[in-house]
DOVO-963530 format. One record per atom (N, C-alpha, C): atom name; y, x, z. Coordinates in pm, whole numbers. Atoms other than C-alpha are relative to their C-alpha. Last residue first. Layout:
BEGIN
[CA; [Y; X; Z]];
...
//
This chain:
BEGIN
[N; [51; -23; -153]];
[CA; [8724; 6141; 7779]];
[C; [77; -126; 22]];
[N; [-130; -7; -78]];
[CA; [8749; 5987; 7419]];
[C; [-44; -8; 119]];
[N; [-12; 29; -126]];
[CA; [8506; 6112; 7144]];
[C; [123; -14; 81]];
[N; [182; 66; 1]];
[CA; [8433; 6064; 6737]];
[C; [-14; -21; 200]];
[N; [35; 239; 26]];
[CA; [8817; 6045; 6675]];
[C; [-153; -3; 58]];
[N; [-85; 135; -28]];
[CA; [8900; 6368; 6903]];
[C; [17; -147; -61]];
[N; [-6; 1; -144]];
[CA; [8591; 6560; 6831]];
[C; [56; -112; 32]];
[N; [137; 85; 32]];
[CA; [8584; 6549; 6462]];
[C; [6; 21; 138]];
[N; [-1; 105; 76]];
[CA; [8941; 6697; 6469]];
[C; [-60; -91; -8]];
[N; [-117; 48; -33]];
[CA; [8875; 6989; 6682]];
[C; [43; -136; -25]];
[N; [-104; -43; 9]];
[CA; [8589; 7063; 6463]];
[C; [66; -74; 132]];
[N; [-85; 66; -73]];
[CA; [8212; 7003; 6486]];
[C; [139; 58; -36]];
[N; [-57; -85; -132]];
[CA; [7942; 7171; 6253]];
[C; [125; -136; 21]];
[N; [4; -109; -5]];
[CA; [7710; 6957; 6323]];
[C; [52; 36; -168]];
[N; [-19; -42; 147]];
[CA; [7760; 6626; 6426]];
[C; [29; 167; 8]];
[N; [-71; -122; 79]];
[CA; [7657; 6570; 6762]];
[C; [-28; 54; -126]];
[N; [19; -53; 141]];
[CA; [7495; 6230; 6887]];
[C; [100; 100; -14]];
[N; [-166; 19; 69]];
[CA; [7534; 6134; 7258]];
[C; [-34; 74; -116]];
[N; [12; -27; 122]];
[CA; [7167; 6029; 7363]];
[C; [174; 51; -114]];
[N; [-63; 140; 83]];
[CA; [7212; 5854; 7673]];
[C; [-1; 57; -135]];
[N; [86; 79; -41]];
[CA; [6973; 6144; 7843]];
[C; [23; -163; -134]];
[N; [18; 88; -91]];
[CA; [7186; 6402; 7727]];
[C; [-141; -83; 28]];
[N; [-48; -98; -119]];
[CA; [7327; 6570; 7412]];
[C; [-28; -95; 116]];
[N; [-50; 111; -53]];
[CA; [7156; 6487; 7045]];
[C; [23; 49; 183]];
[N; [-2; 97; 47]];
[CA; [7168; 6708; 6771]];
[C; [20; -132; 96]];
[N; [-19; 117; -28]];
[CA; [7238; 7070; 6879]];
[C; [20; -140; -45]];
[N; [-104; 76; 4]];
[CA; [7062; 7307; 6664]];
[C; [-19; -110; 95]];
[N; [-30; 120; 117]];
[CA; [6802; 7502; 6847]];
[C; [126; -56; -43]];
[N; [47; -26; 168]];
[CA; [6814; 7870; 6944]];
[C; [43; -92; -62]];
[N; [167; -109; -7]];
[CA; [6790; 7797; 7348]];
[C; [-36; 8; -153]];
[N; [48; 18; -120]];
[CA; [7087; 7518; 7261]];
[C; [-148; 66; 13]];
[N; [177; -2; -1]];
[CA; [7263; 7530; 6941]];
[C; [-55; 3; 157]];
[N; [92; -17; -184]];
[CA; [7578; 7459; 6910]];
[C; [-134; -11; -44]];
[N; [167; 78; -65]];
[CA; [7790; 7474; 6570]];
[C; [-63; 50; 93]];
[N; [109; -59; -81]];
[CA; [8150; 7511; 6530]];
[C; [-143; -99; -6]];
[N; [95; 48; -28]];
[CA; [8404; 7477; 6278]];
[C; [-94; 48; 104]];
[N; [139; -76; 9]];
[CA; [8745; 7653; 6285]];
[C; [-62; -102; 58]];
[N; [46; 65; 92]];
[CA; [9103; 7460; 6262]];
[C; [-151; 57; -47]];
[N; [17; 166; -33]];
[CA; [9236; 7564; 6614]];
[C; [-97; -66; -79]];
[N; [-62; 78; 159]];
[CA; [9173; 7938; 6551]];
[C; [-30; -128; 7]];
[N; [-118; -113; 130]];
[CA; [9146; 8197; 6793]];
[C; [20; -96; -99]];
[N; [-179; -10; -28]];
[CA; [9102; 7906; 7066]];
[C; [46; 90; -59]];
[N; [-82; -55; 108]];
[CA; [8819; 7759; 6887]];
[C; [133; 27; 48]];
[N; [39; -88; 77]];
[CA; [8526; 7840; 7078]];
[C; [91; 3; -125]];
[N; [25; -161; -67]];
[CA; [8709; 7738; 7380]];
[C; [-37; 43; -115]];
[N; [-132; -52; -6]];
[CA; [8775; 7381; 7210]];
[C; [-34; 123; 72]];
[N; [-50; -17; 134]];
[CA; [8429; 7282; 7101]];
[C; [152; 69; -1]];
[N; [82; -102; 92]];
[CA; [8259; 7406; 7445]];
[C; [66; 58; -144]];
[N; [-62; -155; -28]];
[CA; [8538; 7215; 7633]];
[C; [-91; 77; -88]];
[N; [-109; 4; 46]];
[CA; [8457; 6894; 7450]];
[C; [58; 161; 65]];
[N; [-24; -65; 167]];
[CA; [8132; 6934; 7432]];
[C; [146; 13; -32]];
[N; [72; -172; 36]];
[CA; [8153; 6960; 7828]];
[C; [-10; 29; -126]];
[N; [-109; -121; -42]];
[CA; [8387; 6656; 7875]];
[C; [-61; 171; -44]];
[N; [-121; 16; 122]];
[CA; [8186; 6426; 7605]];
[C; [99; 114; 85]];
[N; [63; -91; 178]];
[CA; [7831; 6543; 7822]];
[C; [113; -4; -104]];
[N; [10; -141; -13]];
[CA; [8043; 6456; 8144]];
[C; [-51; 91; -124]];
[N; [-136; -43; -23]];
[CA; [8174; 6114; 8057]];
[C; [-13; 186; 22]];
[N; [-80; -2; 134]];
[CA; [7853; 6024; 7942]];
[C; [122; 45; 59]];
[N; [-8; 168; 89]];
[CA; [7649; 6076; 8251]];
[C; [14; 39; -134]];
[N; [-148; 39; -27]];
[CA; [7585; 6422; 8467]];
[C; [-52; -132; -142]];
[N; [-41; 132; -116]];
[CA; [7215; 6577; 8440]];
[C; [120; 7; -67]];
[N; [83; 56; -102]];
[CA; [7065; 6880; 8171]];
[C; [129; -81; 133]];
[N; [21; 157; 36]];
[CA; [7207; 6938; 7870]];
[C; [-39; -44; 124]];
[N; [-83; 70; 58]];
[CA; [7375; 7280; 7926]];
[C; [-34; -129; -38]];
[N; [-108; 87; -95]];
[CA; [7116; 7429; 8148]];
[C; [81; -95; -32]];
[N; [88; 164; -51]];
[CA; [6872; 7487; 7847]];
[C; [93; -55; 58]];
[N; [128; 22; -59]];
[CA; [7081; 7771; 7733]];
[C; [-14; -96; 38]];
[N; [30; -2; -107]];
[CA; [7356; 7785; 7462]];
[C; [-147; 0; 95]];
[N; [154; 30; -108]];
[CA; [7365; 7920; 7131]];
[C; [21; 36; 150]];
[N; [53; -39; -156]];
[CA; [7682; 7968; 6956]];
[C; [-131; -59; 17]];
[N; [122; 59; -12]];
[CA; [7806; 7988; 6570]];
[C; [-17; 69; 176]];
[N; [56; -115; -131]];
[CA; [8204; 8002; 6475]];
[C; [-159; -74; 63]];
[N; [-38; 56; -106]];
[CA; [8314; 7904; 6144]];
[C; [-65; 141; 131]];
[N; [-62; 182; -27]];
[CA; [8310; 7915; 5769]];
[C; [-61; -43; 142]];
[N; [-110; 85; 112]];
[CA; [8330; 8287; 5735]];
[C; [44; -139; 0]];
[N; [4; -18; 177]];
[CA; [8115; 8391; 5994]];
[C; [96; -7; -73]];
[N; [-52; 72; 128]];
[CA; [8193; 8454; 6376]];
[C; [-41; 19; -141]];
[N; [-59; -41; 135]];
[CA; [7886; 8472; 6606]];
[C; [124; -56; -52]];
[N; [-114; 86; 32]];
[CA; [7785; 8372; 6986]];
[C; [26; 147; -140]];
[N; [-131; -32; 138]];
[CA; [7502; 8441; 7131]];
[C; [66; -100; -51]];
[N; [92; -97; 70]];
[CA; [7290; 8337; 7440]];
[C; [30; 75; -106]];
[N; [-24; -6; 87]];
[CA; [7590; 8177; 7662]];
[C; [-109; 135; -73]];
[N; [-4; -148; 42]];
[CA; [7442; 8094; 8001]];
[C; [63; -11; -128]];
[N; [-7; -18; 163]];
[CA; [7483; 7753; 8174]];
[C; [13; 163; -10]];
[N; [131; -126; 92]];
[CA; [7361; 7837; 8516]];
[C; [-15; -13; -127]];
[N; [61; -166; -54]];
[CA; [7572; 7578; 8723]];
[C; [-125; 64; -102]];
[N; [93; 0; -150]];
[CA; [7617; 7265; 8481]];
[C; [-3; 173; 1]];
[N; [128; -100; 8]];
[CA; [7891; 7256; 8263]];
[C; [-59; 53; 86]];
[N; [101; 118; 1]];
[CA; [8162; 6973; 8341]];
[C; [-120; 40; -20]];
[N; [44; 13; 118]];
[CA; [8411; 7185; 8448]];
[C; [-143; -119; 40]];
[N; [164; -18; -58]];
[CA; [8678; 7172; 8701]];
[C; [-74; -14; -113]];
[N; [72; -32; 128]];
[CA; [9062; 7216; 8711]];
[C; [-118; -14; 49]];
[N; [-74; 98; 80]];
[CA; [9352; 7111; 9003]];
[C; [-74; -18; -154]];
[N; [-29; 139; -47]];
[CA; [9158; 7211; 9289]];
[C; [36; -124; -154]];
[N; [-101; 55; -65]];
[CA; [9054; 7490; 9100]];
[C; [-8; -127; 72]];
[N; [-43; 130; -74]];
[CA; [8785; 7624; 8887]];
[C; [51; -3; 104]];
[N; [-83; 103; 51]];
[CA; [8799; 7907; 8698]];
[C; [30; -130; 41]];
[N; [-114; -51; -80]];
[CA; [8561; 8115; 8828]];
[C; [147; -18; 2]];
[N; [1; 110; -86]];
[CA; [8296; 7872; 8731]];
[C; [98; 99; 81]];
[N; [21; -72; -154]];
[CA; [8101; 8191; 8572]];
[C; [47; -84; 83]];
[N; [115; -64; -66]];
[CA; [8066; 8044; 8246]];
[C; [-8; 0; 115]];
[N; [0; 140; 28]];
[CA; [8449; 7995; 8127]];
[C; [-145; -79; 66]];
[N; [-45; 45; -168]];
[CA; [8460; 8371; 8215]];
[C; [32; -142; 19]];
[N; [47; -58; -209]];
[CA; [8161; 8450; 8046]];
[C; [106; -35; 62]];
[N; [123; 92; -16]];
[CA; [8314; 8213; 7730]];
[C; [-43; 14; 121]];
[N; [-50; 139; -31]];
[CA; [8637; 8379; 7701]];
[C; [-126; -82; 26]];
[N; [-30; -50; -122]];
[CA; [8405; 8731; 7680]];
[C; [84; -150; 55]];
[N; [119; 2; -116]];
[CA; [8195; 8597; 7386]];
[C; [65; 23; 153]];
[N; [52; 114; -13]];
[CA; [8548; 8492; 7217]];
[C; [-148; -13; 121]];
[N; [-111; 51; -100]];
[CA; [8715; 8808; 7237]];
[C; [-71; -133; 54]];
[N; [-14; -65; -134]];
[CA; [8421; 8989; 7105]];
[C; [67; -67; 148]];
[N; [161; 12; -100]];
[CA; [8295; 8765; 6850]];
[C; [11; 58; 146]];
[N; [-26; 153; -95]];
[CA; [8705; 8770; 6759]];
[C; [-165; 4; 61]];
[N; [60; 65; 141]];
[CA; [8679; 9162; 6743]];
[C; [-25; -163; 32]];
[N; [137; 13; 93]];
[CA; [8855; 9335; 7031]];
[C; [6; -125; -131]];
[N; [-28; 38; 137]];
[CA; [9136; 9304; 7303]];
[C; [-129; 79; -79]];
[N; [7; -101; 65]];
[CA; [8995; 9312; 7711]];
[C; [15; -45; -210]];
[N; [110; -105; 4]];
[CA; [9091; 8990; 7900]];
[C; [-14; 92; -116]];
[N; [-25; -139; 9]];
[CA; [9381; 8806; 8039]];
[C; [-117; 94; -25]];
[N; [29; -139; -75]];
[CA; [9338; 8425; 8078]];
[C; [17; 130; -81]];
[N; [-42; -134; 107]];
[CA; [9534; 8121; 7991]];
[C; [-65; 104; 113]];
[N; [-11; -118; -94]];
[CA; [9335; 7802; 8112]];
[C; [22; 108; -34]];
[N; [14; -163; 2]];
[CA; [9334; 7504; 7884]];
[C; [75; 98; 133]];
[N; [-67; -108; -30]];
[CA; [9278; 7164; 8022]];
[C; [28; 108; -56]];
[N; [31; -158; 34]];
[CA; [9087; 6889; 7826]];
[C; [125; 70; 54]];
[N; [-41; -113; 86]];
[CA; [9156; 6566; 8002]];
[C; [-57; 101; 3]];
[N; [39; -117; 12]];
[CA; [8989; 6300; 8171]];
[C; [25; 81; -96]];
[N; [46; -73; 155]];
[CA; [9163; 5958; 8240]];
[C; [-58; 148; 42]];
[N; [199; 1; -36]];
[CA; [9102; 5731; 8588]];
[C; [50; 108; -144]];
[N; [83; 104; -60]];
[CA; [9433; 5877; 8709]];
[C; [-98; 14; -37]];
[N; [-107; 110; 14]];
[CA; [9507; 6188; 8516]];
[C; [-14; -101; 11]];
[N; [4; 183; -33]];
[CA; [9201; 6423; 8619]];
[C; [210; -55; 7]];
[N; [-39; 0; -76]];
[CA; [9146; 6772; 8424]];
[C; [24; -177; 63]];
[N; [-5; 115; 12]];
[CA; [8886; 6966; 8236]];
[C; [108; -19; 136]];
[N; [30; 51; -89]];
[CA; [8855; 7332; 8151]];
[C; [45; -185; 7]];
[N; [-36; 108; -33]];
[CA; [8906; 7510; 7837]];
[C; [-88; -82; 125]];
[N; [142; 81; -28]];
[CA; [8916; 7850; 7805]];
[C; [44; -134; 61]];
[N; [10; 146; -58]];
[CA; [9215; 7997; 7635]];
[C; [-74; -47; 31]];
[N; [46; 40; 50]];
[CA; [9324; 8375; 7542]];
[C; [-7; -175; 56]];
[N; [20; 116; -46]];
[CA; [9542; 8618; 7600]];
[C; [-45; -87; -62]];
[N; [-8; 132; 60]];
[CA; [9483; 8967; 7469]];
[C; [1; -85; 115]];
[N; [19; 148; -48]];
[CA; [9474; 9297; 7643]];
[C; [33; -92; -95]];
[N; [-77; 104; 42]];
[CA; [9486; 9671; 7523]];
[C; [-61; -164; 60]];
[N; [80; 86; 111]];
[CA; [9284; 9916; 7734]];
[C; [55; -91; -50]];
[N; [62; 113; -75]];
[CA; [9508; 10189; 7958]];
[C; [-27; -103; -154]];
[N; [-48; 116; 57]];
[CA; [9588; 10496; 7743]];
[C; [-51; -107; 139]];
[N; [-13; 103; 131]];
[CA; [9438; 10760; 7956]];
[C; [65; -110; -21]];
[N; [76; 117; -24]];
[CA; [9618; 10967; 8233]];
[C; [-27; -55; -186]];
[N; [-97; 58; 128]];
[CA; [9637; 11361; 8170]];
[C; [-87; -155; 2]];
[N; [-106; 132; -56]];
[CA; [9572; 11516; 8463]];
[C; [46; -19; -99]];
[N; [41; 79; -110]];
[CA; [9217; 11636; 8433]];
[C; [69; -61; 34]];
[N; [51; 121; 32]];
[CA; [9301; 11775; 8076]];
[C; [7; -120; 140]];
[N; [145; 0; -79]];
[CA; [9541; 12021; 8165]];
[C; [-57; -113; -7]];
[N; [-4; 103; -93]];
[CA; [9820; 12005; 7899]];
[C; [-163; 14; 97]];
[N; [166; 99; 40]];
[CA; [9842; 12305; 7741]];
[C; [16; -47; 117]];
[N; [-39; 81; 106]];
[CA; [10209; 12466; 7751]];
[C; [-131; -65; -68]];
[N; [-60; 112; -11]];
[CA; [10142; 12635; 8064]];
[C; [35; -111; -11]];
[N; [86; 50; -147]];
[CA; [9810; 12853; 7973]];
[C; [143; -142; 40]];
[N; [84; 95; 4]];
[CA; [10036; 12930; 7677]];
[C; [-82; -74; 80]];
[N; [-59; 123; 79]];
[CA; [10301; 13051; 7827]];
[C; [-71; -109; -75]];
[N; [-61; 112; -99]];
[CA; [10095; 13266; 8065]];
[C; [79; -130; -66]];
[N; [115; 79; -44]];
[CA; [9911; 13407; 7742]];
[C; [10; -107; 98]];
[N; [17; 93; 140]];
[CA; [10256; 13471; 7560]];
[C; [-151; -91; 58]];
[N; [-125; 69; -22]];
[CA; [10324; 13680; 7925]];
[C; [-39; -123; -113]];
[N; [-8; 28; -99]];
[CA; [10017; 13853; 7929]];
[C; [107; -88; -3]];
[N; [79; 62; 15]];
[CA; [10079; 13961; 7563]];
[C; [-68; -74; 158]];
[N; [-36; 108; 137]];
[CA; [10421; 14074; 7588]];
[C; [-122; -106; 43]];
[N; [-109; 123; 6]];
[CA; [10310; 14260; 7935]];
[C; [103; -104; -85]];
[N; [107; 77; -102]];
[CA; [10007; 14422; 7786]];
[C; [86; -119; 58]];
[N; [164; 118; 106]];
[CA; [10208; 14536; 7475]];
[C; [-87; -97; 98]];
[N; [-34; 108; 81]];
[CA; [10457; 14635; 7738]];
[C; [-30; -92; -96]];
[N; [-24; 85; -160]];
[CA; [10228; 14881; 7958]];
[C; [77; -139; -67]];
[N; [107; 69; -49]];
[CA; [10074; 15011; 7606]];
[C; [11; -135; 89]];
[N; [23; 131; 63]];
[CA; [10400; 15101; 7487]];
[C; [-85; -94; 43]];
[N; [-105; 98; -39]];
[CA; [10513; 15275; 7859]];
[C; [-58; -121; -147]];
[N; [90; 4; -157]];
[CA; [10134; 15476; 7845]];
[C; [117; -105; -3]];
[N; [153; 63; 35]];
[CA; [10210; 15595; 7445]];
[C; [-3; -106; 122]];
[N; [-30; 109; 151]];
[CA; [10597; 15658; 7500]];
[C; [-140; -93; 5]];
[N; [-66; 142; -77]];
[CA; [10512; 15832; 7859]];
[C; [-16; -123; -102]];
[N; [109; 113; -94]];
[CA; [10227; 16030; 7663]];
[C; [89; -124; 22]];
[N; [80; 89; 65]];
[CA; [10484; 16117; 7397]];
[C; [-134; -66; 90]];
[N; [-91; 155; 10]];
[CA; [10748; 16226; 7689]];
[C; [-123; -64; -127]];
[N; [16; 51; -114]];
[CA; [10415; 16470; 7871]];
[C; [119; -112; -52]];
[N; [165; 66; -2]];
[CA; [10322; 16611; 7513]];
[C; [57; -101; 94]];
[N; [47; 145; 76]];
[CA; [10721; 16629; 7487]];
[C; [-118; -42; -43]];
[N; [-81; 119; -32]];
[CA; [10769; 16814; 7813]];
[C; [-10; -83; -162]];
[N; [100; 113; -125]];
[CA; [10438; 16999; 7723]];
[C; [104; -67; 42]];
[N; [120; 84; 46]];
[CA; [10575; 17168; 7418]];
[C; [-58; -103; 128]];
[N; [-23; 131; 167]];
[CA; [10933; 17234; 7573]];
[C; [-108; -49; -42]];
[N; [-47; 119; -49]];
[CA; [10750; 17406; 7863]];
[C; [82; -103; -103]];
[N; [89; 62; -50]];
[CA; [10620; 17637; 7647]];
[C; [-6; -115; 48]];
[N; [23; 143; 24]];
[CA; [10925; 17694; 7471]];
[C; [-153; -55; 42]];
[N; [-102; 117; 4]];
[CA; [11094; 17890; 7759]];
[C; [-112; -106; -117]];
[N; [3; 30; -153]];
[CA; [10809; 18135; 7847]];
[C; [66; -139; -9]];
[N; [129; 50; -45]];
[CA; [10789; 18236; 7463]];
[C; [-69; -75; 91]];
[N; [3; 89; 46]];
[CA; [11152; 18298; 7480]];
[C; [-120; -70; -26]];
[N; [-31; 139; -48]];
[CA; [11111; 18452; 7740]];
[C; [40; -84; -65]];
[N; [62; 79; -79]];
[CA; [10899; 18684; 7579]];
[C; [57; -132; 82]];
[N; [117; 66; 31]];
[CA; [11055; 18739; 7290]];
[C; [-54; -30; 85]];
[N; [-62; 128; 63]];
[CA; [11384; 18849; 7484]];
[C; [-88; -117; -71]];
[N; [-31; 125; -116]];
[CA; [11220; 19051; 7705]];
[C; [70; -132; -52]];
[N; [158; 8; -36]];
[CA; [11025; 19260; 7368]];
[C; [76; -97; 167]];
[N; [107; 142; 73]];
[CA; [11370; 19249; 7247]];
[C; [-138; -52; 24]];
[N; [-38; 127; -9]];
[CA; [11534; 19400; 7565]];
[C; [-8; -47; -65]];
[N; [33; 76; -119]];
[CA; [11272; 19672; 7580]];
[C; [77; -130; 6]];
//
């Protein structure tokens, strides 16, 4: 009788041993799980952090150039070429140059102390650089009224604006397509292409 009580409780006893370490390998299983989740939860929050949220991330702002449009100015009775330093978007010289033009154009540039000689509603139709110079086409507007003093001030800003990336560059005008040959009423002859150079001996504001 007291081996047959002894086998049994010992039978009694490791029962509970098997199911306290079913019930510690669950914990093990159920606690890895819970930490695998919280590793990875956590590595996910870090990442989520460590990415920049697009919506606030400011862009670059657009590079600038300064450039030169030329305006006209009064020294007693004389008439000078002005330049006017402006601030507009950097690019390809056709680029820089077509945009110095619109705001040379628009008459937003004139001052007390500056004024042009290009009639309201000149347009600029294209404008190219090549290799041996710079090519524009203006519109009709550009010949039409003012004297001699005004047709030598306006080629004269035309020829200097289109060369303010590069002093020593040729230009030729055209007007609604055509080459420019003669400017006005009085007939002012333009050599084509023009320079800087060929300007100042062939005209004096």
């Amino acid at each position: 009788m007291t081996e047959d009580r002894h086998v049994s409780r010992s039978s009694i006893t490791a029962i509970p041993r098997k199911l306290l370490i079913a019930i510690l390998a669950g914990l093990l299983l159920v606690g890895g799980g819970t930490i695998w989740w919280r590793v990875a939860t956590f590595q996910s929050a870090e990442t989520t952090v460590q990415d920049p949220d697009p919506d606030t991330v400011t862009p670059d702002p657009a590079q600038e150039i300064e450039t030169q449009a030329y305006l006209l100015t009064l020294d007693g009775d004389a008439i000078l070429l002005s330049p006017s330093a402006i601030t507009i978007p950097d690019g390809d010289p056709e680029t820089v140059l077509t945009s110095t033009f619109e705001q040379l154009l628009s008459g937003n540039l004139n001052t007390d102390n500056v004024f042009t000689a290009i009639p309201d509603g000149t347009t600029l139709q294209s404008l190219s650089v090549e290799d041996d110079g710079v090519y524009l086409s203006l519109s009709p507007e550009f010949t039409q009224g003012g004297g001699s003093a005004s047709m030598q001030g306006r080629l004269g800003q035309v020829i200097y604006t289109a060369t303010s990336l590069d002093a020593d560059a040729a230009v030729w005008i055209s007007v609604d397509g055509e080459p420019l040959e003669l400017l006005g009423g009085e007939g002012l002859i333009v050599d084509q292409p023009m320079t800087r150079t060929d300007f100042d001996q062939n005209f004096s504001l």
